[in-house]
C-alpha positions as CSV (number, residue, x, y, z in Angstrom):
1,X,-132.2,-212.2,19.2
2,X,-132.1,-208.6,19.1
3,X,-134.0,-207.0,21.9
4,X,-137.0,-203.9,21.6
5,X,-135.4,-200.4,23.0
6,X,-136.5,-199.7,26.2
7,X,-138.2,-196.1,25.2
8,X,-137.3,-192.8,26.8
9,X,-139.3,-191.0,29.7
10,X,-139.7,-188.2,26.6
11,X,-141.0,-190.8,24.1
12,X,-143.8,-192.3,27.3
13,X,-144.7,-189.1,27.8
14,X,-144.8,-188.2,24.1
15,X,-146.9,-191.6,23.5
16,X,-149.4,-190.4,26.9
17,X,-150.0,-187.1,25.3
18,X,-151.1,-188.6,21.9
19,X,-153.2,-191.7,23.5
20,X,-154.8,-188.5,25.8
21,X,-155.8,-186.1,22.6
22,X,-157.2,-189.4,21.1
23,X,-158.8,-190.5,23.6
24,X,-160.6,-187.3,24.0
25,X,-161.0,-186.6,20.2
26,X,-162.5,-190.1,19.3
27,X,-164.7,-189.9,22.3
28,X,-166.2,-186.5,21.0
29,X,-166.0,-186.9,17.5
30,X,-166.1,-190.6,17.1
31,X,-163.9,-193.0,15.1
32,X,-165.1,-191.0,11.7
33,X,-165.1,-187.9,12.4
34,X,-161.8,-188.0,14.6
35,X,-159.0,-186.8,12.4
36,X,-155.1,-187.4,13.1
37,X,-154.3,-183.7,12.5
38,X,-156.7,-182.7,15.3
39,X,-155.2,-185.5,17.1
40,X,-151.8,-184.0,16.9
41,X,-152.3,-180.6,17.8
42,X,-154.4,-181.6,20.7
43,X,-151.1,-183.4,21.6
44,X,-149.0,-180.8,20.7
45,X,-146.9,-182.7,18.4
46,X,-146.1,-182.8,14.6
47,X,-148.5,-184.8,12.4
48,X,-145.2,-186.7,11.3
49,X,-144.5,-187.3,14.8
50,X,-147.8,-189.0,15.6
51,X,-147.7,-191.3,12.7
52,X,-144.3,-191.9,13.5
53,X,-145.6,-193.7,16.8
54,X,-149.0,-194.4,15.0
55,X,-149.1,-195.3,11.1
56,X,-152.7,-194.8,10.9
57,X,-156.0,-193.9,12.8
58,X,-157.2,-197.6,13.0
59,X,-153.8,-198.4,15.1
60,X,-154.5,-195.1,16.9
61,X,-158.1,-196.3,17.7
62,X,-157.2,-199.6,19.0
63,X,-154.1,-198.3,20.8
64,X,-156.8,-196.3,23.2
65,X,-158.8,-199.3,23.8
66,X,-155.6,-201.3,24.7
67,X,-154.1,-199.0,26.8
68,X,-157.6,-198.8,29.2
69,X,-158.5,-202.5,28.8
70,X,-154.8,-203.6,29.7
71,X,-155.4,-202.1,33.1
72,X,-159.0,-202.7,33.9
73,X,-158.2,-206.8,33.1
74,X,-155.3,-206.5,35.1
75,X,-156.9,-204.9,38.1
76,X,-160.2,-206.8,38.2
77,X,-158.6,-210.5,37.3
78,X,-156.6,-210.0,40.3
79,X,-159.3,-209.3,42.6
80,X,-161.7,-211.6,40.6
81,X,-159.5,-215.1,41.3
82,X,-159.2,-213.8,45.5
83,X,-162.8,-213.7,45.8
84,X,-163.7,-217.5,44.1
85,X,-160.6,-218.7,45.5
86,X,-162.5,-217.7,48.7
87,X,-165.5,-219.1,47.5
88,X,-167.0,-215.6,47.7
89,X,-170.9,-214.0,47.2
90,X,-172.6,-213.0,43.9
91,X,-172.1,-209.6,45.6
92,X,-168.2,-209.8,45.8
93,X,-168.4,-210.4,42.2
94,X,-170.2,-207.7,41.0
95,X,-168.1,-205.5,43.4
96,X,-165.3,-206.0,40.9
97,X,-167.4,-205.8,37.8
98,X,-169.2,-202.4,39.3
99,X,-165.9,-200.8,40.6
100,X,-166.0,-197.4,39.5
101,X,-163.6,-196.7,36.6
102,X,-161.8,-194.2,37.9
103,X,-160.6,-196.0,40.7
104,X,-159.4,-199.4,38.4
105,X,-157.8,-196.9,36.1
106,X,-156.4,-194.4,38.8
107,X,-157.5,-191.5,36.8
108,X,-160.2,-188.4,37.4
109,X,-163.5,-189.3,36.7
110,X,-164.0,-186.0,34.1
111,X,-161.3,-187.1,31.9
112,X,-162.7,-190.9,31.9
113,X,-165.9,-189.6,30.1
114,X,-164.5,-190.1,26.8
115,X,-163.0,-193.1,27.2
116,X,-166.4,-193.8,28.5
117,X,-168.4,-192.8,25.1
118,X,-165.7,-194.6,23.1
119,X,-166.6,-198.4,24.8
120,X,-170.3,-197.4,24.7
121,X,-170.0,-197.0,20.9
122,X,-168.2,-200.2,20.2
123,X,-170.2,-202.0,22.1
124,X,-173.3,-201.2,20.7
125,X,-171.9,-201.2,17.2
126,X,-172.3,-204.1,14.9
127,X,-169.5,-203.4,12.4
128,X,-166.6,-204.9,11.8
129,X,-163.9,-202.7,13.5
130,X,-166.3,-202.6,16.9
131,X,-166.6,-206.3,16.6
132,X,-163.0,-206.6,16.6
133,X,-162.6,-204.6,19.3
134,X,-164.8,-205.9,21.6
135,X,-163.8,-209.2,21.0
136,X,-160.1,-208.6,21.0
137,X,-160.0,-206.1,24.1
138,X,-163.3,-206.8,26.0
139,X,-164.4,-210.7,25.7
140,X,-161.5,-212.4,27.4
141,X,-162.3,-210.4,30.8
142,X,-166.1,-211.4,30.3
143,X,-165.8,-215.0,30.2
144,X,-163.6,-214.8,33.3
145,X,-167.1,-213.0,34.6
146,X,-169.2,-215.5,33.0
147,X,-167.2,-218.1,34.7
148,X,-167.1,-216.3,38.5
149,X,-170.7,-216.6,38.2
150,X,-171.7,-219.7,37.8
151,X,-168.4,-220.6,40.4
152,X,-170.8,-218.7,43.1
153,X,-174.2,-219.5,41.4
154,X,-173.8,-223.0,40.4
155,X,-178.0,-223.2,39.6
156,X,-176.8,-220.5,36.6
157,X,-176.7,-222.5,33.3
158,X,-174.2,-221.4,30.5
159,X,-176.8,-219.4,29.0
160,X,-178.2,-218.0,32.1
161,X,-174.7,-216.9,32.9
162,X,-174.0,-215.1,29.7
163,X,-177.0,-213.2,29.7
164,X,-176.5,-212.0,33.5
165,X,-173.3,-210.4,32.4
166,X,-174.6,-208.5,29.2
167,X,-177.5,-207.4,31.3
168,X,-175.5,-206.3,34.0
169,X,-172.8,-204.3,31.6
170,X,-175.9,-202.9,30.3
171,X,-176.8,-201.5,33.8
172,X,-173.5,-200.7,34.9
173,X,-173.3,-198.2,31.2
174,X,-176.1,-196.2,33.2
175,X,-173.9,-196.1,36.7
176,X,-171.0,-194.6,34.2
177,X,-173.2,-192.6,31.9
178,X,-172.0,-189.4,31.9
179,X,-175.1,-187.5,30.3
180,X,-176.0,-186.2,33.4
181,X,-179.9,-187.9,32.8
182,X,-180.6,-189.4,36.6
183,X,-179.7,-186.0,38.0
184,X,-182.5,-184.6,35.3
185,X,-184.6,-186.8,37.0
186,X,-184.3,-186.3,40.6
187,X,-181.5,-188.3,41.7
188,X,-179.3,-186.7,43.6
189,X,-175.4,-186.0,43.4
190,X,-174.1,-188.7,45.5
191,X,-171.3,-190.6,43.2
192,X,-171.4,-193.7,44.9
193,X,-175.1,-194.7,44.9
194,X,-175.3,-196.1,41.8
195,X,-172.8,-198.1,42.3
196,X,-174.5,-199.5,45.6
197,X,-177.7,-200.0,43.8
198,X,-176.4,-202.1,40.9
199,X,-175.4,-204.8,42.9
200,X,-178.2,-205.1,44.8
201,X,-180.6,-204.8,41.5
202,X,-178.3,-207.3,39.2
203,X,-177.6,-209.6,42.0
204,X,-181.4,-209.9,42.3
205,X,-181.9,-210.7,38.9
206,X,-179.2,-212.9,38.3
207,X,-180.3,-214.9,41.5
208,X,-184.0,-215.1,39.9
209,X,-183.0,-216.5,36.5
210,X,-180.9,-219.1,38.0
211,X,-184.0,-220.3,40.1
């Protein structure tokens, strides 16, 4: 059985750059307007070079969901099996869901934003390719969420359950938004209160459906 070459610390950092410039150039242009030759000299690589790694944009797109979900599954199924193992709180729950992304991902919150702007897109998208996404990259982690709250909620019903977990991504979407609105509005610049306030609001409301 022949095994896959272990790649060179050139060829990572070669495949970082690209998933970087992507990343960024999907997130501003979206999966249309996002073209491989922008891609690649935002990378500062060949064109022949990226689709040497990358045959085509679709396997480009996905690649920058993978590499972002991959961690973010990793990082919160970890903590998510400690805390029903425990027999832990609604609240230690949405901790994990809630945890900022830059601290599951270990990377600066201004370079997240387009990552950010990419998941919002596919996940309010109804075509094909976001479907695919979602459901290949996204829906595996959910039902583990779906699951941890009816573990520490048992009055939640399957439906009940479902529904508290696309409401709350909906909230949490706001917490990440990075459009600058609740400053517009009088908030103030304090980075963690949203965070604090989404699990108080969500774990109110998924507490009152279940009554």
């Amino acid at each position: 059985m022949k095994t896959k070459p272990i790649p060179s610390e050139t060829q990572i950092a070669s495949i970082a750059a690209i998933l970087d410039a992507a990343e960024e150039v999907f997130g501003t242009h979206g999966f249309d307007g996002g073209s491989m030759r922008e891609i690649a000299q935002l990378a500062g690589i060949s064109q022949s070079l990226l689709h040497y790694h990358y045959n085509n944009k679709v396997t480009l797109y996905e690649a920058v969901f993978e590499r972002r979900a991959r961690v973010i599954q990793d990082v919160r199924m970890q903590q998510l099996q400690d805390v029903v193992s425990k027999n832990g709180s609604l609240e230690d729950v949405l901790h994990i869901l809630f945890l900022p992304l830059d601290a599951l991902l270990s990377a600066r919150r201004g370079r997240l934003k387009f990552y950010v702007q990419m998941l919002a897109s596919v996940t309010m998208s109804a075509d094909p390719q976001s479907l695919h996404i979602v459901k290949k990259f996204y829906d595996p982690s959910a039902e583990h969420f779906i699951a941890a709250f009816k573990s520490v909620e048992p009055t939640l019903g399957q439906d009940e359950a479902v529904w508290a977990y696309l409401f709350a991504i909906g909230a949490r979407m706001q917490a990440h938004s990075p459009t600058g609105r609740a400053g517009r509005l009088g908030a103030t610049g304090d980075r963690e209160k949203p965070y604090e306030l989404l699990v108080k609001f969500v774990a109110g409301g998924i507490r009152n459906i279940g009554a």
